[in-house]
C-alpha positions as CSV (number, residue, x, y, z in Angstrom):
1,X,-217.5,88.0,37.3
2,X,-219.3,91.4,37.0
3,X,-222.8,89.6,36.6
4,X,-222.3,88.3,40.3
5,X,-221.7,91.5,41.8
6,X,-223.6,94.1,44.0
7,X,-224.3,97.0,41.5
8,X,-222.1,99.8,43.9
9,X,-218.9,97.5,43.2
10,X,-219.0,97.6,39.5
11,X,-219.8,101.0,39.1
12,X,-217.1,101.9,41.9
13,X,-214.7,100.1,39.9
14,X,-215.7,101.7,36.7
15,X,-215.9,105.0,38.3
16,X,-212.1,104.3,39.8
17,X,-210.9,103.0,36.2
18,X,-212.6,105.7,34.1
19,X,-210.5,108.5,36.1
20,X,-207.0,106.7,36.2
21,X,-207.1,106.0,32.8
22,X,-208.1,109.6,32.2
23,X,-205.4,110.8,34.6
24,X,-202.9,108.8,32.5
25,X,-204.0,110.2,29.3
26,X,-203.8,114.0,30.6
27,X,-200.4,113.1,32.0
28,X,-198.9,111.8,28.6
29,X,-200.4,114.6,27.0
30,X,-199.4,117.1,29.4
31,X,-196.4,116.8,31.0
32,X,-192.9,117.1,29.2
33,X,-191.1,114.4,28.6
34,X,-188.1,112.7,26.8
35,X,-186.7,109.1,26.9
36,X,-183.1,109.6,28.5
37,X,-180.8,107.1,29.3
38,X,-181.6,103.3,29.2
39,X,-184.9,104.5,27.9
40,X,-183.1,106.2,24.6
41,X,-181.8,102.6,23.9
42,X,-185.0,101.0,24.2
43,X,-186.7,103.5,22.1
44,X,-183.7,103.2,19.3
45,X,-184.0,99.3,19.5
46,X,-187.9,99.7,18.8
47,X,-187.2,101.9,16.1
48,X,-184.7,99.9,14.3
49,X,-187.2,96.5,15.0
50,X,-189.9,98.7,13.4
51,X,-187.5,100.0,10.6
52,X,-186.2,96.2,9.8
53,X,-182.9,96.6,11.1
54,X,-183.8,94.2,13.9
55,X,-182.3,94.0,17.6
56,X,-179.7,96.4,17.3
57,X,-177.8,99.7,18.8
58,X,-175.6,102.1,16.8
59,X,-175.2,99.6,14.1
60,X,-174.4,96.6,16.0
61,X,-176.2,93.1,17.4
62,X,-177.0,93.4,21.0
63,X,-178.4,91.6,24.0
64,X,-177.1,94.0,27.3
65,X,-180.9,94.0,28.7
66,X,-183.9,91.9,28.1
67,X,-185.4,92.2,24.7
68,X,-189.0,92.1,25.8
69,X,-189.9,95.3,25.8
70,X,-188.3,96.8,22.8
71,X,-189.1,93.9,20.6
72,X,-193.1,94.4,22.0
73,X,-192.7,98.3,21.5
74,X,-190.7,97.8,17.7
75,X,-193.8,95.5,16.7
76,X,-196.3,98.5,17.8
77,X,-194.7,100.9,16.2
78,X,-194.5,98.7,12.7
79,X,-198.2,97.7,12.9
80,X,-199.4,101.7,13.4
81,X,-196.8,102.8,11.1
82,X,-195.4,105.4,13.4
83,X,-191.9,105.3,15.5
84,X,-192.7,108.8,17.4
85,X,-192.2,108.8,21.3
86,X,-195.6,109.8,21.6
87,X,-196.8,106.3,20.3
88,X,-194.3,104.7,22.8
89,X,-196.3,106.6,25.4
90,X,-199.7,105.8,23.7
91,X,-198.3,101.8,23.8
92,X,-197.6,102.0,27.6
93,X,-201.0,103.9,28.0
94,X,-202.9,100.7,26.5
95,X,-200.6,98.1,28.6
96,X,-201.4,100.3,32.0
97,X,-205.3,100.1,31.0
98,X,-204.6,96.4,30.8
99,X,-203.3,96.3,34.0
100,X,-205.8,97.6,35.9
101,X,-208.3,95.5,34.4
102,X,-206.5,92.5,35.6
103,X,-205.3,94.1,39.1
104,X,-208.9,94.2,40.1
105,X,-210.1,90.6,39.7
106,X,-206.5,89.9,41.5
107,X,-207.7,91.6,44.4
108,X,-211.6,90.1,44.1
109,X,-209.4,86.3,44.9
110,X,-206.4,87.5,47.1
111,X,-209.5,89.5,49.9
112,X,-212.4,88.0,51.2
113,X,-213.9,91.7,51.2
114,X,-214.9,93.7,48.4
115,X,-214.1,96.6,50.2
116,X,-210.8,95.7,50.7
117,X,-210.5,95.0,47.1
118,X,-211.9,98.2,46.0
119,X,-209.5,100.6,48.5
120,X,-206.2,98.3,47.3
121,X,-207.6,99.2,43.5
122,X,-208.0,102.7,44.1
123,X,-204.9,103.2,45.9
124,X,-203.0,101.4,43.0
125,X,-205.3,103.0,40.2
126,X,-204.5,106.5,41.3
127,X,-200.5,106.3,42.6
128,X,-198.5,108.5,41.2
129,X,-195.7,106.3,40.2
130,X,-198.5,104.0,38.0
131,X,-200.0,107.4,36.2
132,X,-196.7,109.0,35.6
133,X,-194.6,105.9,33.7
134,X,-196.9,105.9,31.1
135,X,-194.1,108.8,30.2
136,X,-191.2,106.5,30.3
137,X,-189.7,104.4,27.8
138,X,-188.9,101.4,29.3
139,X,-189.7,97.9,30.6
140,X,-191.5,99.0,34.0
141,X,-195.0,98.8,32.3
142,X,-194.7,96.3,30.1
143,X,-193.3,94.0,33.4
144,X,-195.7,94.8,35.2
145,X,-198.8,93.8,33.0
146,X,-196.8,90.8,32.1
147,X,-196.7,90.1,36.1
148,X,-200.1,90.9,36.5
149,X,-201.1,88.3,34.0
150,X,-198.7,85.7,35.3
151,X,-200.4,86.2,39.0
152,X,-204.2,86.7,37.4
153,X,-203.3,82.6,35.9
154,X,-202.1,81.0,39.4
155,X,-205.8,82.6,40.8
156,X,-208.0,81.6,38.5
157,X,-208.3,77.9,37.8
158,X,-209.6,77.1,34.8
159,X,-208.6,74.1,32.9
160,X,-205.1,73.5,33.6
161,X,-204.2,72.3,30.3
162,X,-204.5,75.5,28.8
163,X,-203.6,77.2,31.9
164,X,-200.2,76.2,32.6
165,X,-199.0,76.5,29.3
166,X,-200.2,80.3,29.2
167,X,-198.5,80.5,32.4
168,X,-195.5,79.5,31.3
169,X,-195.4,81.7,28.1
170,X,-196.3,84.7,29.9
171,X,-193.2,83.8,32.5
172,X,-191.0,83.1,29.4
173,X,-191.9,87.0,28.2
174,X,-191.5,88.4,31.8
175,X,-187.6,87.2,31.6
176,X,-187.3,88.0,28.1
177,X,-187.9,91.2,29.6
178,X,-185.9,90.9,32.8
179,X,-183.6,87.4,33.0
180,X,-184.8,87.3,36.8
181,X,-188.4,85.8,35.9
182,X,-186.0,82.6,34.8
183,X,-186.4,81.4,38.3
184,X,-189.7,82.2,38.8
185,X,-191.5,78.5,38.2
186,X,-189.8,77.9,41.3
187,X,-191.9,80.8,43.0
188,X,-195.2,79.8,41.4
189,X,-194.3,76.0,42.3
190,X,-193.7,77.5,46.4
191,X,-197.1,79.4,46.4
192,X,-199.1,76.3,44.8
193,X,-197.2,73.7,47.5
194,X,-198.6,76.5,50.2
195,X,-202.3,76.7,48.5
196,X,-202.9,72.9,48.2
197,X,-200.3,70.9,49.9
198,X,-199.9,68.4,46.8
199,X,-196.5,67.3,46.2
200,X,-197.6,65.5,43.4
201,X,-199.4,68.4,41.9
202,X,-196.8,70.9,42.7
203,X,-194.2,69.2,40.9
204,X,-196.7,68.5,37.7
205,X,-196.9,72.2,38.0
206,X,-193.2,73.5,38.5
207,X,-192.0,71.3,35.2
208,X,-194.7,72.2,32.7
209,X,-194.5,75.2,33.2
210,X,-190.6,75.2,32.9
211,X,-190.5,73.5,30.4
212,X,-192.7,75.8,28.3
213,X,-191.2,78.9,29.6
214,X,-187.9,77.6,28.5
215,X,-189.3,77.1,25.2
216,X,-190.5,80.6,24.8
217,X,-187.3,81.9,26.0
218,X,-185.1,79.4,23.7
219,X,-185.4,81.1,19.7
220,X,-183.5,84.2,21.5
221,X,-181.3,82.1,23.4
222,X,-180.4,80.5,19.6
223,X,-180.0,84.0,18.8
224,X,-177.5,84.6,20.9
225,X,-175.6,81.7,20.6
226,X,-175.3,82.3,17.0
227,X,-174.4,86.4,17.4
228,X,-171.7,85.4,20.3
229,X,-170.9,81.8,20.2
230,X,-171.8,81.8,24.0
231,X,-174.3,80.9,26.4
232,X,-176.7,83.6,26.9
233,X,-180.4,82.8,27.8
234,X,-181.4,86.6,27.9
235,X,-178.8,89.3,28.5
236,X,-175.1,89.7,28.9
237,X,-175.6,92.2,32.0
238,X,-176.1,90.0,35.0
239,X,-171.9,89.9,35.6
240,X,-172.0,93.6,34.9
241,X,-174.6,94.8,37.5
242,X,-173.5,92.1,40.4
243,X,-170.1,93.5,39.9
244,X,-171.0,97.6,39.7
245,X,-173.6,97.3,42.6
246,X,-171.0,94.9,44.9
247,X,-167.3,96.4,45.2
248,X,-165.0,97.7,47.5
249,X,-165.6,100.8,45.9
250,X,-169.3,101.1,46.6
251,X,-170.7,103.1,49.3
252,X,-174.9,103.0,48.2
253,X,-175.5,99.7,47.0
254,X,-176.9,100.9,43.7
255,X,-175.2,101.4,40.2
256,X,-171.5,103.4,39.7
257,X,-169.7,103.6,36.2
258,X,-167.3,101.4,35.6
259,X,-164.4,103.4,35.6
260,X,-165.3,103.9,39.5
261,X,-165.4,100.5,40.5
262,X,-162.5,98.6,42.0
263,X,-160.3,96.7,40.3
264,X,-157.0,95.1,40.5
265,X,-154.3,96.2,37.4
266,X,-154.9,93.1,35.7
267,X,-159.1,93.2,35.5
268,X,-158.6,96.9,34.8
269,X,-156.5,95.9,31.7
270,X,-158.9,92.9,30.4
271,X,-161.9,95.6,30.9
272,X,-160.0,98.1,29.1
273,X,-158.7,95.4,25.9
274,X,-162.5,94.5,25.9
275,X,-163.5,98.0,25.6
276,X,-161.0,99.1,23.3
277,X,-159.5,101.7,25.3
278,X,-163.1,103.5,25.1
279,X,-163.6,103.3,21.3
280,X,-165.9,99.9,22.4
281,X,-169.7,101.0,24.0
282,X,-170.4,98.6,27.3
283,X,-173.9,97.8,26.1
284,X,-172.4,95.7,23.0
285,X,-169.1,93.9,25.1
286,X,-170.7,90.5,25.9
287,X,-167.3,89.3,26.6
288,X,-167.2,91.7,29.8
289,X,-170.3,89.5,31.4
290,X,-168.4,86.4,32.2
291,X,-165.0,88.0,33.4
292,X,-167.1,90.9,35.9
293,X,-169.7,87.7,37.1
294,X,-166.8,85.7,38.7
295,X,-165.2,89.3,40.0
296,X,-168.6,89.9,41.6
297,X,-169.2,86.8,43.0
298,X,-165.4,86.5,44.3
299,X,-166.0,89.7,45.8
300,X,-169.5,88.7,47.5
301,X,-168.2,85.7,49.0
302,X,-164.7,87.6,50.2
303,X,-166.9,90.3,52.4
304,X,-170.3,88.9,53.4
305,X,-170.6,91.4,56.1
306,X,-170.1,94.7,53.4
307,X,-172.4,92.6,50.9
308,X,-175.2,92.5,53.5
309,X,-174.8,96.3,54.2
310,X,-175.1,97.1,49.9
311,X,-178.0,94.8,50.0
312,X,-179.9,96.3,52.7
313,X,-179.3,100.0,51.2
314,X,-180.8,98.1,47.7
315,X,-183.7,96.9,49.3
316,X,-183.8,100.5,51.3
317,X,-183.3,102.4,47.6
318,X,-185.9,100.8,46.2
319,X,-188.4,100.7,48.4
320,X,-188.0,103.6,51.0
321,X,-186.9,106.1,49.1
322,X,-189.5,108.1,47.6
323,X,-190.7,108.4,44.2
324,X,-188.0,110.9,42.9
325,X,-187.7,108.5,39.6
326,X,-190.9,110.9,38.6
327,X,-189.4,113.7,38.3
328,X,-186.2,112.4,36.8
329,X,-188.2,109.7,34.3
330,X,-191.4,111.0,33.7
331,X,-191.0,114.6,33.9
332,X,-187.6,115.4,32.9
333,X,-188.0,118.3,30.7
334,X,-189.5,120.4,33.4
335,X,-186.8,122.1,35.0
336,X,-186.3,125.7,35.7
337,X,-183.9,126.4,32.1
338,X,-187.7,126.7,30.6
339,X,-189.3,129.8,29.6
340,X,-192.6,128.2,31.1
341,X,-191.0,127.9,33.9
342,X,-192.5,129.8,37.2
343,X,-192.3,129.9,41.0
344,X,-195.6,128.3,41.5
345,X,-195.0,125.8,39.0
346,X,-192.0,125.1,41.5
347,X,-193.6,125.4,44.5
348,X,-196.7,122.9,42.8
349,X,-194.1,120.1,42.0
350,X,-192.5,120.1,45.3
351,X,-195.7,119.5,46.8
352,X,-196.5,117.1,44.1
353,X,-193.1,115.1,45.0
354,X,-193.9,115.5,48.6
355,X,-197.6,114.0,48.6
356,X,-195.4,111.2,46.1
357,X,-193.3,110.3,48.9
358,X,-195.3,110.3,51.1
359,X,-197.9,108.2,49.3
360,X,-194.9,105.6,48.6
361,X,-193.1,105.0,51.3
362,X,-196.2,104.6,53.7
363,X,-197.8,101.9,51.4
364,X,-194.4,100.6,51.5
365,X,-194.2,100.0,55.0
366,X,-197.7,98.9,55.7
367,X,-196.9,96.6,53.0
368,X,-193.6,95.5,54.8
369,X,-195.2,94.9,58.0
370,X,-198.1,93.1,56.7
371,X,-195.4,91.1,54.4
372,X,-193.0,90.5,58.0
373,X,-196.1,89.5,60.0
374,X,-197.3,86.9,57.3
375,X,-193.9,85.3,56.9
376,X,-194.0,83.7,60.3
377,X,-197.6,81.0,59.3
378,X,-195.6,80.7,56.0
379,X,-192.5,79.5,57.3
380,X,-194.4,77.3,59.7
381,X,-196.5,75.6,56.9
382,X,-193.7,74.5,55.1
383,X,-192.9,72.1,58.0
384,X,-196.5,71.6,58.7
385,X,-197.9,68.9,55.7
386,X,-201.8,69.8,56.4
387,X,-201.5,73.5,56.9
388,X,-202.4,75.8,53.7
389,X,-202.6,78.9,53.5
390,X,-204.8,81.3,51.6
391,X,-203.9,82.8,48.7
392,X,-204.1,86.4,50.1
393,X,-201.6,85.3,52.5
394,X,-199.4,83.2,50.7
395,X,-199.3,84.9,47.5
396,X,-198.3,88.2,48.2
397,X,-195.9,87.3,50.5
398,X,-193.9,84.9,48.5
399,X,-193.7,87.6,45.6
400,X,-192.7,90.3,47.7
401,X,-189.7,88.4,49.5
402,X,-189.0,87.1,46.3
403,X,-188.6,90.3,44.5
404,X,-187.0,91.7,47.7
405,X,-184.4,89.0,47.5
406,X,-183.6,89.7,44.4
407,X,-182.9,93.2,44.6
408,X,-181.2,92.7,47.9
409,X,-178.2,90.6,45.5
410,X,-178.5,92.9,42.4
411,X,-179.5,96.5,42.3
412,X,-181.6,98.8,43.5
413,X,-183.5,101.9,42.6
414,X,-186.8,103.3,42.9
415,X,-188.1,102.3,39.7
416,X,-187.0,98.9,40.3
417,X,-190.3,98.2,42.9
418,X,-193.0,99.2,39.7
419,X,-193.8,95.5,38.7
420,X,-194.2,94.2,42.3
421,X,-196.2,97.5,43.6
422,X,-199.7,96.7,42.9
423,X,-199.1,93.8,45.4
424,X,-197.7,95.9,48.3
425,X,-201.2,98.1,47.3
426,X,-202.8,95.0,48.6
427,X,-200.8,93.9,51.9
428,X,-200.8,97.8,52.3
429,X,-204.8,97.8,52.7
430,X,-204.8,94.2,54.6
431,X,-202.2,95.7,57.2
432,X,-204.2,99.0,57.8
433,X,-207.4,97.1,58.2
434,X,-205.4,94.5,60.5
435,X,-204.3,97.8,62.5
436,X,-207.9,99.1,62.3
437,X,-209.2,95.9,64.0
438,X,-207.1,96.0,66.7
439,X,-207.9,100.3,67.5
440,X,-211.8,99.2,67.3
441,X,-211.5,96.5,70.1
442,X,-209.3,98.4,72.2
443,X,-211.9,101.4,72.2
444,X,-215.5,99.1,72.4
């Protein structure tokens, strides 16, 4: 790639790399942090993975989220011989480095332009949200190299044969590490149809690479079916979230403990047997996923008008509403109980949070309008055999209603956008320099 290249790009992008990575580094080494949460599970999982006590939590078996991530970070630790958090953050550190260096060449085939490329990498290289989780614990980084690589393989079209297979196995560990990448064949399969207008093709495509996804997902599924004598192709959680986020007891579309949720006497009692009265930790009931999914979906289909209004407040949540997962993520042992703690340091993170926002939520919406705008030729293309689109159309479009979708039905929260962001980096620059056009010609 680089050998074809006008020497200011490459030594732009280096310039741009060398700095984020540095900013990355300076953040994990400089700013106060401890997994919390979801993010304390993950890093116990690791830990027992590493310590050969495999995939469990407080003693027991356990499937509650996709074991991706903590199976990825449990092998790390084992091969440097170290369980610290600090070589959690080191791990993520190396998978955000990776990331970058496959965002770019995404952005080379999705814009015609190299500037456009190079303003869409700096504005992803240097957003706060992608320095800051190299802090955190969890799946966001991992997912999002993982996504990066699956979109990097429907651009770059080498010889299928080895191509779709790696496809499929870097799908197959996107839902290991969040069951919603199960679908996604279906997604690549819409975005090739767009490209190239092949049925034939498309469908040669969409079952390969289902088929070896399903293969790379299947030794856990095993897994599972031996631990719980059920069904369970990734995680027990999917009933559990659509019924949290979608009841007549939520007001914000986003996640409530289960105590708060509604629930007739008799799904209050099952709950309860299931959780032993409290003695029982949710993250290790499987049996609660089947009995919560039909609850959920009863309740869905029982108030479509109230589901619509949670969904938009997901979409809104995750999306439009700042980057306040920083502070309580990435940074959550600054806070004012510290001795180090001063009013400047104060005054310094509230302008940090407020730059964050802003930063956020205007990408966002470029990104929205660009993404709103473009649906309209895709729409039309599907009914129009001999008209295909270009990939830095089609592409980012598809993903980013996809996604959307997604966490319109399940849950949202601001940390829930960090796979798909690098991509509303891109229709972010294409709908500035769309707007940019249009002030030029009405001033000429």
């Amino acid at each position: 790639m680089w050998s074809k290249v006008p020497k200011y790009e490459f030594f732009s992008f280096l310039f741009i790399t060398v700095v984020a990575i540095a900013l990355r580094i300076v953040w994990m080494l400089k700013i106060p942090n401890a997994p919390i949460y979801d993010f304390a599970t993950y890093h116990e999982i690791a830990v027992n993975i590493a310590t050969g006590y495999g995939h469990t939590y407080q003693g027991d078996a356990i499937a509650f989220q996709g074991m991706g991530y903590p199976t990825a970070l449990g092998v790390f630790y084992r091969l440097i011989g170290d369980t610290s958090v600090q070589s959690g953050k080191l791990f993520n550190l190396l998978l955000s480095t990776a990331t970058l260096l496959l965002v770019y060449p995404i952005f080379r085939k999705l814009a015609k332009s190299r500037k456009v490329s190079l303003a869409a990498y700096a504005l992803i290289a240097f957003l706060p949200n992608y320095i800051a989780y190299v802090n955190v614990l969890g799946a966001e980084v991992f997912l999002a190299f993982l996504f990066a690589a699956v979109i990097f393989l429907q651009l770059y079209g080498f010889n299928k044969w080895v191509r779709y297979p790696l496809l499929g196995i870097f799908i197959g560990l996107a839902a290991l590490t969040k069951p919603v990448f199960l679908v996604y064949p279906v997604v690549v399969a819409a975005v090739h149809y767009l490209r190239e207008k092949n049925l034939r093709q498309t469908l040669i495509l969409l079952v390969s690479v289902t088929l070896v996804m399903a293969a790379t997902v299947a030794p856990w599924t095993y897994r599972n079916y031996v631990k719980y004598e059920a069904f369970i192709p990734v995680s027990y959680n999917s009933g559990y979230v659509l019924y949290l986020n979608n009841n007549d007891n939520n007001v914000n579309g986003g996640w409530m403990p289960l105590t708060d949720a509604a629930a007739s006497p008799e799904l209050r009692a099952k709950i309860d047997a299931i959780l032993e009265h409290g003695a029982r930790s949710e993250k290790v009931a499987y049996e609660l996923d089947p009995l919560l999914k039909a609850e959920g979906k009863s309740w869905i289909l029982a108030h479509p008008l109230e589901f619509a209004k949670l969904g938009a407040l997901r979409v809104q949540a995750t999306f439009f509403n700042g980057a306040w997962d920083i502070g309580s993520w990435a940074m959550n042992e600054l806070y004012p109980e510290q001795p180090f703690w001063t009013i400047q340091l104060e005054r310094d993170l509230k302008v940090f949070r407020a730059v964050s926002d802003a930063w956020l939520n205007g990408m966002n919406t470029l990104a929205f309008l660009f993404v709103l705008i473009a649906t309209i030729p895709v729409v039309r293309s599907l009914f129009a055999r001999e008209r295909k689109l270009a990939d830095g159309l089609v592409l980012p479009t598809v993903n980013v209603l996809y996604f959307t979708l997604i966490y319109f039905v399940f849950e949202g929260q601001a940390r829930y956008n960090f796979p798909v962001l690098f991509l509303m980096a891109f229709c972010a620059v294409m709908a500035l320099g769309t707007i940019r056009s249009g002030v030029k010609r009405l001033t000429d």
